[in-house]
C-alpha positions, 0 to 999 in steps of 0.5 A: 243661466248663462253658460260659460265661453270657450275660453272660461271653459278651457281656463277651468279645465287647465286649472283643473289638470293642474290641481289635479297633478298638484295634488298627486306628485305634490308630495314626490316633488316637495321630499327632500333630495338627497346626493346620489350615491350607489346605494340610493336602490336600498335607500330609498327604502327607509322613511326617514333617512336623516333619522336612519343615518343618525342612528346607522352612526350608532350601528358603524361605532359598533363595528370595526370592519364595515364594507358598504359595497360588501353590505350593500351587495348582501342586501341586494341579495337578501332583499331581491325584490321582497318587501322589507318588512318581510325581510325585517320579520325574518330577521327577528324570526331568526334571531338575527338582530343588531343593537345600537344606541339603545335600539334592537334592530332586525339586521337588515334594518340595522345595515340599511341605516349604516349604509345611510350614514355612510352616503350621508 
């Protein structure tokens, strides 16, 4: 059996590396990107922020009076390094919830999404 030279053996290895980071940050690299705005810290929470904004649309019909750096303030507070799903089950737990197109909302969820629609 011949062994490989050094060259095949270093080709090998790059080629390696770079499926290896191909396959690890592949995904980060390839989500959509969206504008910055000044809620991007709460934003990045959501899954699916086209969808959310779509239904944040529903959410801001609802209401009047909608201060997003208001809001936003508040979720920063209300969140404050806690999972969203902790918060989201807090909210149900506490009657806290928003309908919207159809849809009833934990609050935060429900914010979250017209916040979405706002930097949209």
């Amino acid at each position: 059996m011949k062994l490989p030279t050094r060259r095949q053996a270093v080709i090998g290895g790059g080629l390696l590396a770079v499926a290896a980071v191909a396959a690890l940050e592949g995904p980060r690299l390839l989500r959509k990107r969206y504008a910055p705005s000044p809620y991007d810290d709460l934003l990045r929470l959501l899954d699916d922020r086209d969808a959310d904004a779509q239904l944040g649309e529903a959410v801001l019909a609802d209401r009047g009076d909608f201060d997003a750096d208001a809001v936003a303030e508040e979720l920063r507070a209300r969140l404050a390094g806690r999972p969203l799903s902790d918060v989201m089950r807090e909210d149900a737990q506490q009657g806290r919830v928003t309908e919207a197109d159809g849809w009833v909302l934990p609050e935060t969820l429900a914010l979250l999404c017209a916040l979405a629609a706002k930097a949209s």
